[in-house]
N, C-alpha and C positions, 0 to 999 in steps of 0.2 A: 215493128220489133217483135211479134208477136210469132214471125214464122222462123227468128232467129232460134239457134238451140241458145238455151243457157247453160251455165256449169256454177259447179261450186268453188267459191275461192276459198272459202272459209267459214270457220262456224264459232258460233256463241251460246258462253252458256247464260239464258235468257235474251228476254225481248230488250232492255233496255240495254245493256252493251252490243247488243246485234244493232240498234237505232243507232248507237255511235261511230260505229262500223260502218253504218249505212250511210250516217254525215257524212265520212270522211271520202269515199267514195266519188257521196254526190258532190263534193264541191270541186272535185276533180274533172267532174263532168262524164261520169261512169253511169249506167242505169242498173240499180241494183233493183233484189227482188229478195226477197227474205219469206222463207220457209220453213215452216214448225206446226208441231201437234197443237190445236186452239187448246190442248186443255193443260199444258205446260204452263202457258199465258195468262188464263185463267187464276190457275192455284198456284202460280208462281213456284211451279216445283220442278227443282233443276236436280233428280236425280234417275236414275239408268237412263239418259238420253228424253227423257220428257221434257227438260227446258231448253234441248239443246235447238238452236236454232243455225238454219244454213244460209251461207250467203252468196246469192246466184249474180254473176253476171255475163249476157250474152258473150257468144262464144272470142268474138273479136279483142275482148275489152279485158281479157283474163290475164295476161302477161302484165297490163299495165295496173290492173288492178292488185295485183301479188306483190308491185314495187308500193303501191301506195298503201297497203296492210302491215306489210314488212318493217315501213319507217318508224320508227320510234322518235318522241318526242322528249325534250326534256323540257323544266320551265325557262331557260335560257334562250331556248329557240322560239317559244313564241314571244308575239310582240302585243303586250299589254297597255293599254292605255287608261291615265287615269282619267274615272268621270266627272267632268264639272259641277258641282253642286250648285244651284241657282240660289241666289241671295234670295234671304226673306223681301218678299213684297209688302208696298204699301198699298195695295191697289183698294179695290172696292171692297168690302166689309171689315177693314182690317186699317188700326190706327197705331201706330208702335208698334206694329206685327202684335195686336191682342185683337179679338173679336169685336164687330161692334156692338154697343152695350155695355162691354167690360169697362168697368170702375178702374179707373187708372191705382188706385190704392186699394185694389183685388188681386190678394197673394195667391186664388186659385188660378188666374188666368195668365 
C-alpha cells in the first residue's frame, strides 16, 4: 500500500474524533491514515488549524469512504445489547457472598 497515492476524505478537529473517524472507516474495511502537527496532539489545541487533523485514505477507497463519513447515525439505528450481569458467587473465599473470616453478625461486611 505504500506506493498507493492517498487523499483526504476528511478532517477532524483533534485526535480523538479523528480516532472515531478512523473506527468507522476501519470496520468497513478502508485503510485510513491520519495526519496532524504532533504538537496539536500534544497540548490538545484545536485552534488556527493546530488540532485539525486529516483523514487519508488510498486513492481507490475515497468514493466509498465519503459514503461511509457521510452516514449519520441516530440511537435507533444502532443495535444495543444488554450486558448479563453474573450472579454473586459462592466459590472459594466467599460464604453468603461475604469474605472468609467475616463474622456472619459483621455489619461491616
Amino acid at each position: 500500500m505504500d506506493g498507493e497515492r492517498w487523499q483526504v476524505v476528511g478532517t477532524a478537529q483533534g485526535v480523538i474524533k479523528a480516532r472515531i473517524l478512523e473506527g468507522r472507516l476501519e470496520a468497513e474495511g478502508i485503510p485510513v491514515r491520519l495526519q496532524y502537527e504532533p504538537i496539536g496532539a500534544i497540548y490538545a489545541i484545536t485552534v488556527d488549524g493546530l488540532g485539525e487533523v486529516q483523514i487519508l485514505v488510498p486513492e481507490i477507497w475515497v468514493e466509498h469512504a465519503g459514503r461511509v463519513l457521510a452516514k449519520e447515525y441516530a440511537e435507533e439505528d444502532l443495535e444495543w445489547q444488554e450486558e448479563q450481569q453474573p450472579a454473586p458467587s459462592t466459590g472459594p473465599g466467599l460464604q453468603s457472598g461475604k469474605p472468609r473470616g467475616a463474622k456472619e453478625d459483621d455489619p461491616s461486611s
